[in-house]
C-alpha positions in Angstrom: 2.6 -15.0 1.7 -0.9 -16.2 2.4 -3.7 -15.5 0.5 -7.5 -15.3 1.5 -8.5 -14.0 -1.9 -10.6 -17.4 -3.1 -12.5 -16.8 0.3 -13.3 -13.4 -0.7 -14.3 -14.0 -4.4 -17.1 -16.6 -2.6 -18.4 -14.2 -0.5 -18.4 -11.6 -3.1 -21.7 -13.8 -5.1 -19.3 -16.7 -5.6 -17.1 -14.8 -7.9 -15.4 -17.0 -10.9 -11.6 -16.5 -10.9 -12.5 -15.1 -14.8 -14.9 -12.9 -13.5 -12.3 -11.4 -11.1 -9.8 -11.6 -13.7 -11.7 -9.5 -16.1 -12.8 -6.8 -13.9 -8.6 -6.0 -12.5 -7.5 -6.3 -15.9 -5.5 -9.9 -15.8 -5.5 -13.1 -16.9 -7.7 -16.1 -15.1 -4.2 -17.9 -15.2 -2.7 -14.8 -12.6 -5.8 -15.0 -10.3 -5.1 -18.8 -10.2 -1.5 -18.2 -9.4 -2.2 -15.7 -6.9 -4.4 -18.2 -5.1 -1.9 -20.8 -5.0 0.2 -18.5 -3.7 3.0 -19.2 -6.8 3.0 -15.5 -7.3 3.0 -12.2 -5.5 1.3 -9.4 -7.1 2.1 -5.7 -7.6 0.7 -3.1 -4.8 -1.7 -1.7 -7.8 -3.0 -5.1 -8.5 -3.7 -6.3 -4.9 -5.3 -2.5 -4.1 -7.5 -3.3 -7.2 -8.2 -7.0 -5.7 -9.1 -5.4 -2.7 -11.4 -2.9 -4.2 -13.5 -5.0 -6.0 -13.5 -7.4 -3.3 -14.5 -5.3 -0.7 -12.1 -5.8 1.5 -8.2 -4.4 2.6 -5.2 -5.3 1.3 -4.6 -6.7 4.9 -7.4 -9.1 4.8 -6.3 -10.3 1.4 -3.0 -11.5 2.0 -1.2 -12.1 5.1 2.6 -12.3 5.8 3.5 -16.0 6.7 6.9 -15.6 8.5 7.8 -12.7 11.4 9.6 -10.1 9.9 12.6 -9.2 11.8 13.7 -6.1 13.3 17.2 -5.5 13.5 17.9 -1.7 14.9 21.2 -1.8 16.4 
């Protein structure tokens, strides 16, 4: 998955990945992980990373590989 959230914390006032941390309830260590796309996180932490971010969940993180649809 890629992630645009470090673009996002430095349009939102150049927000500090502590900052960010702080206000959705995580560690600095998570937002870093996050960033480095190492870790994934739960659909209540990237709708709060969106929230304070101002932006959608889609503009946060993006799927890097097609998904495939199978209907047979």
């Amino acid at each position: 998955m890629k992630t645009n959230l470090r673009k996002y914390r430095f349009e939102n006032g150049e927000m500090s990945q502590q900052d960010l941390a702080e206000k959705v309830g995580v560690s600095r260590q998570t937002i870093v992980s996050i960033e480095k796309g190492d870790y994934n996180p739960s659909v209540k932490l990237a709708l709060l990373l969106a929230k304070i971010l101002n932006a959608t969940v889609e503009q946060l993180f993006e799927l890097e590989e097609e998904i495939k649809n199978d209907k047979k």
